[in-house]
C-alpha positions in Angstrom: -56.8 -6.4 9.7 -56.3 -10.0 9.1 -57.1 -10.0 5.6 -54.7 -6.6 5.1 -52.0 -9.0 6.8 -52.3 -12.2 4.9 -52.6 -9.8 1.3 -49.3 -7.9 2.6 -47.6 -11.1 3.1 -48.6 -12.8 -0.2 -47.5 -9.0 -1.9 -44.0 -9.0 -0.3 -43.7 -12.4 -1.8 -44.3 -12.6 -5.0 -42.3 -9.1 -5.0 -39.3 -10.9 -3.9 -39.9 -14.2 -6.3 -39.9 -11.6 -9.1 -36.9 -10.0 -8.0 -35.2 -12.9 -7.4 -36.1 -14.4 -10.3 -34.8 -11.7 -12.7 -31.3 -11.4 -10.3 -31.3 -15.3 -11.4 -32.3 -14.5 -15.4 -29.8 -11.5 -15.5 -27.2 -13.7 -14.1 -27.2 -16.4 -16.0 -27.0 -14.3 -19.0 -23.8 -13.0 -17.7 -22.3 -15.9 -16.3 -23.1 -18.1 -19.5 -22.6 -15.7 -22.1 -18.8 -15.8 -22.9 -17.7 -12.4 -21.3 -14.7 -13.7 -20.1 -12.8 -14.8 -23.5 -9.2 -13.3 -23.3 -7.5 -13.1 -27.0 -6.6 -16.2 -28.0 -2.6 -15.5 -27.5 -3.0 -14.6 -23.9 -1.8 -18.5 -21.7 -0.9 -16.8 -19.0 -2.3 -14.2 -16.4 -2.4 -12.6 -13.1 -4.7 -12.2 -10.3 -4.4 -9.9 -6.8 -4.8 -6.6 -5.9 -3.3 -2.9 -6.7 1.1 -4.1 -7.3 0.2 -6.7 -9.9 -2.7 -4.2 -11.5 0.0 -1.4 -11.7 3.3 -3.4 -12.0 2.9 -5.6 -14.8 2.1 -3.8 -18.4 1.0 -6.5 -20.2 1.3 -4.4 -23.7 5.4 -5.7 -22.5 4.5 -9.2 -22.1 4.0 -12.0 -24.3 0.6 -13.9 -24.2 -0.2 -12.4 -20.9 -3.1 -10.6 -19.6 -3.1 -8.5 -16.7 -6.5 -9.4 -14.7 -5.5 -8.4 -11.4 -7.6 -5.4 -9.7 -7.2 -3.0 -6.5 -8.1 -4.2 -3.3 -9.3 -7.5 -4.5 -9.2 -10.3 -2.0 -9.2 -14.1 -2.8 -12.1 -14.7 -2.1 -13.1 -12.5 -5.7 -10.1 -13.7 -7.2 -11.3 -17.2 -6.6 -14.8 -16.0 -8.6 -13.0 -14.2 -11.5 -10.5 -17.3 -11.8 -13.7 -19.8 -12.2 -15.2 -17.5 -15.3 -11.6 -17.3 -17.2 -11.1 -21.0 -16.7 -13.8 -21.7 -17.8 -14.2 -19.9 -20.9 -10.1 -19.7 -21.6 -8.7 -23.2 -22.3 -5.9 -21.8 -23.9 -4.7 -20.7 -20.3 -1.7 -22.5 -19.4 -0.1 -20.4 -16.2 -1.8 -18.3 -13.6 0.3 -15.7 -11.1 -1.5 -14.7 -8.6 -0.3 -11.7 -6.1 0.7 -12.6 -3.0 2.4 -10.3 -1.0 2.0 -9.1 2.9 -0.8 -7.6 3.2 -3.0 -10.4 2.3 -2.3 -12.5 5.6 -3.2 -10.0 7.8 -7.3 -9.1 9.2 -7.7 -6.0 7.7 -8.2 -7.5 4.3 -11.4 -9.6 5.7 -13.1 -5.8 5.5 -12.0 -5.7 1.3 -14.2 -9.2 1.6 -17.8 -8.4 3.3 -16.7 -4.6 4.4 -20.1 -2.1 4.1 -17.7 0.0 1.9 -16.4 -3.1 -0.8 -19.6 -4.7 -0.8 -21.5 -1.8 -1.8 -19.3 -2.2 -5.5 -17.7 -5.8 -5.3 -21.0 -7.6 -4.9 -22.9 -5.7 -7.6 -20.2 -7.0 -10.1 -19.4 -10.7 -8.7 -22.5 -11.8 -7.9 -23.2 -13.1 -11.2 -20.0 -15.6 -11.0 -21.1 -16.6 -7.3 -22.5 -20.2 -6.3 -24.5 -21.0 -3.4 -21.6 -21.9 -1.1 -20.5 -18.0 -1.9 -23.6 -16.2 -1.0 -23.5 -18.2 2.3 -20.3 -17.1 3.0 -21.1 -13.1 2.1 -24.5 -13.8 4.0 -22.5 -15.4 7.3 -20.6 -12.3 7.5 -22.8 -9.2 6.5 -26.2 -10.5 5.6 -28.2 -6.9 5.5 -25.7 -5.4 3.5 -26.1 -8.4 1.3 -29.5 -8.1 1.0 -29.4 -3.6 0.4 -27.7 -4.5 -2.6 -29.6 -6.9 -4.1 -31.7 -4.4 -6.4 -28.5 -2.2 -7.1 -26.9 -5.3 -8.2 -29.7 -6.1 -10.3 -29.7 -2.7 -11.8 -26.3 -2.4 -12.6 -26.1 -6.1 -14.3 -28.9 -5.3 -16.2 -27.3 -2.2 -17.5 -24.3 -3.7 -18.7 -26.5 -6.3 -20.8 -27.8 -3.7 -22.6 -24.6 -2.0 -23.1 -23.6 -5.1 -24.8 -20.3 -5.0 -24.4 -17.4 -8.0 -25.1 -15.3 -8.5 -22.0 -16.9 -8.4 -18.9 -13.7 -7.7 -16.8 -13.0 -4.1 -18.5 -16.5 -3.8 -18.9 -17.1 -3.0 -15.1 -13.7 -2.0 -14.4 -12.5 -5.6 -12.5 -9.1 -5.8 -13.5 -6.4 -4.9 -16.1 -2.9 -3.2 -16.3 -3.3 0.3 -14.5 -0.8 3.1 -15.1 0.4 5.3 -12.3 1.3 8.6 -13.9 3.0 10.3 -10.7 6.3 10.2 -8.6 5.3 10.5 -4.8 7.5 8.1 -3.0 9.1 11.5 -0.9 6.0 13.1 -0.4 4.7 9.3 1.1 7.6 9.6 3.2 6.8 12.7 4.5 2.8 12.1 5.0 3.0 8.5 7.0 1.7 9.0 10.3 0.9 7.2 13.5 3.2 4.4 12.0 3.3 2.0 15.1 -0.4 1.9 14.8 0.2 0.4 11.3 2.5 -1.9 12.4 -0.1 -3.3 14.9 -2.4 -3.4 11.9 -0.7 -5.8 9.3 0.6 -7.9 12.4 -2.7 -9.0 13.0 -3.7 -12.2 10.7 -6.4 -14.0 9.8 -6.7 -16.6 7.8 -10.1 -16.2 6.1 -8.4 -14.7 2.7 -5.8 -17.6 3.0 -8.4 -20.4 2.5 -9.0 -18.4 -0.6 -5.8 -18.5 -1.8 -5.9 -22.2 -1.1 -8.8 -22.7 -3.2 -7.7 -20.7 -6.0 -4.1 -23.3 -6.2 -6.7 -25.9 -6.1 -8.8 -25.0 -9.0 -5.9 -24.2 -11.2 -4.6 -27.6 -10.5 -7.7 -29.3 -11.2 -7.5 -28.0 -14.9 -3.6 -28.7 -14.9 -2.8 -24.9 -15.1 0.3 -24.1 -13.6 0.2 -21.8 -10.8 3.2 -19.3 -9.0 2.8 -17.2 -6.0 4.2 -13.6 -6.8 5.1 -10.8 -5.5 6.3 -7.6 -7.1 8.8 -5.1 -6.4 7.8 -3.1 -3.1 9.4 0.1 -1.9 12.0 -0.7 1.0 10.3 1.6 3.2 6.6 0.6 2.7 5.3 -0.2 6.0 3.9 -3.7 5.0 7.4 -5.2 4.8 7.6 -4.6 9.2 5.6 -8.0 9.1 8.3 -9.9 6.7 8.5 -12.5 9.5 5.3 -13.6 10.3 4.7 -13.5 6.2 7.4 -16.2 5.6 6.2 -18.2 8.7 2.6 -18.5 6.3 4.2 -18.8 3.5 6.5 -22.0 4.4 3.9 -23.1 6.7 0.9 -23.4 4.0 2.1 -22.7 0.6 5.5 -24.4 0.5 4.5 -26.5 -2.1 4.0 -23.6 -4.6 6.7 -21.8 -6.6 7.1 -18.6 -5.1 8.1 -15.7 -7.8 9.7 -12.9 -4.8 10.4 -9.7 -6.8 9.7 -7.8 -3.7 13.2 -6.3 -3.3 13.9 -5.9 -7.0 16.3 -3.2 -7.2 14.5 -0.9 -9.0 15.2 3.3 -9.1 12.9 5.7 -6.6 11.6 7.4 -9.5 10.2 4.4 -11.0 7.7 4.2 -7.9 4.8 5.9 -8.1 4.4 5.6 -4.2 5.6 3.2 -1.7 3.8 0.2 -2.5 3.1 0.9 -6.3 5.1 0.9 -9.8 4.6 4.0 -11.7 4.9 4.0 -15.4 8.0 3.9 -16.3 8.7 1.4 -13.3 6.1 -0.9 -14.6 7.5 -1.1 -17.7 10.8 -1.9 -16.4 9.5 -4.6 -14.5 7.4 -6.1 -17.3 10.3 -5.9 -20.2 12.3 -8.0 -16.9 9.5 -10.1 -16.4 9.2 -11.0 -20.2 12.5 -11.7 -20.6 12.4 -14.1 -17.3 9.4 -15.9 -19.5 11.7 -16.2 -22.8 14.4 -17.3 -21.1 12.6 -20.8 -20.3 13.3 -19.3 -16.2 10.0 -21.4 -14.9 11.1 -24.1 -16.4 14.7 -24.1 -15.1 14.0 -23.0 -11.4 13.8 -25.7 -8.4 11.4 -25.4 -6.2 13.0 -23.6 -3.6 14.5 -21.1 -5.4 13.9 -17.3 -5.0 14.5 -14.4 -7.3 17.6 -12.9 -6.1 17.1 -9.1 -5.9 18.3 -6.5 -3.5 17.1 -2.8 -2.8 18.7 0.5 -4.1 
């Protein structure tokens, strides 16, 4: 029985040293092997979640590319941001999304959530450093570990696809088009409303220190850095914590630009629902947001200025 034991033992470990050894190989390939080159034009891009991803067309914009992606947290926007730093030193500006949502506790599940990390952490954890895997591992450690062979799987695959850019690649980002018009039928299907409100008044500043650490790196490689938000339906339920989102914003990020395009007056039909652009709203936005750029506008703001936009 002894013997059975010990030879058990020694099998489960050199079946995790291989395992771990080709997660290690298959990542390095990735993380060192130039999949993160944007065309040589683009100086500027954005990060965040689902309103930069559907609100800025970068086919509109000038040396941009759209990198932001839906439902993705600082914490993976702090990963994506190391790669295309890294491997972009053309990159002069960096917008990242910031917006209400993103102070509040429900966005710690888009982090270590069962449901994100079954995805997320197949397709970050080649860009992820020890201090990252401790941080996954503090917060949901068996999840971390189900996934390990998934992750493995799935990274491997893409190397043999041999494809360019690893951001399209596994679908992590890029200028998403809403084909629909649903802002009434939105309307008409929110429910249970004060529950919601509870929701997004809760914070947390776990995503924050993200956000923190994504201002620092860009500064580090003197890459200028805005806060943005886009244009938001009036009505969107997110906006019933406007107050406590200032009270972060001035109290930990007053020393960054903020781009607010939150209130842009922009038509209902150019919504695809009541927190996204559709289309034809994007494309508004992004000629508007181009121009801004051609204009010289960063250059002549102050620092406390705000865009100055009202709602339909």
């Amino acid at each position: 029985m002894r013997k059975f034991l010990i030879e058990s033992f020694i099998f489960s470990v050199l079946v995790i040293v291989t395992i771990t050894f080709f997660i290690l190989k298959v990542n390095h390939k990735i993380r060192d092997g130039r999949f993160f080159e944007l065309p040589k034009h683009s100086s500027m891009i954005v990060v965040g979640n689902s309103h930069p991803e559907c609100a800025l067309n970068d086919v509109f914009i000038s040396d941009f590319s759209n990198c932001a992606q839906s439902s993705e947290a600082y914490f993976y926007n702090h990963l994506k941001l190391r790669q295309l730093i890294d491997e972009n030193k053309q990159l002069k500006t960096v917008f990242i999304e910031f917006s209400n949502s993103q102070i509040t506790k429900k966005i710690d599940n888009y982090v270590f959530g069962d449901e994100y990390l079954n995805w997320r952490f197949c397709r970050f954890n080649p860009m992820m450093k020890v201090e990252d895997y401790q941080f996954l591992l503090k917060h949901n450690p068996w999840k971390i570990l189900q996934v390990q062979n998934i992750a493995l799987r799935e990274n491997t695959e893409y190397l043999k696809k041999d494809l360019a850019y690893y951001i399209s690649g596994r679908s992590l980002g890029g200028y998403l088009q809403l084909n629909y018009k649903q802002v009434d039928s939105s309307l008409k299907e929110k429910t249970n409303l004060i529950n919601l409100k509870k929701i997004i008044n809760i914070e947390s500043d776990k995503n924050l220190f993200y956000l923190r650490q994504c201002i620092n790196l860009c500064r580090q490689h003197n890459i200028k850095v805005y806060l943005i938000r886009c244009p938001q339906y009036p009505l969107f339920e997110d906006w019933s914590n406007e107050k406590l989102f200032q009270k972060k914003r001035i109290g930990k990020f007053k020393d960054i630009e903020f781009l607010d395009f939150g209130k842009l007056k922009l038509k209902k039909a150019e919504y695809g629902d009541l927190s996204h652009l559709n289309v034809d709203g994007a494309k508004h936005f992004s000629v508007f947001f181009d121009s801004l750029i051609k204009s010289n506008f960063l250059h002549k703001r102050n620092k406390q200025s705000i865009i100055d936009a009202s709602w339909n």
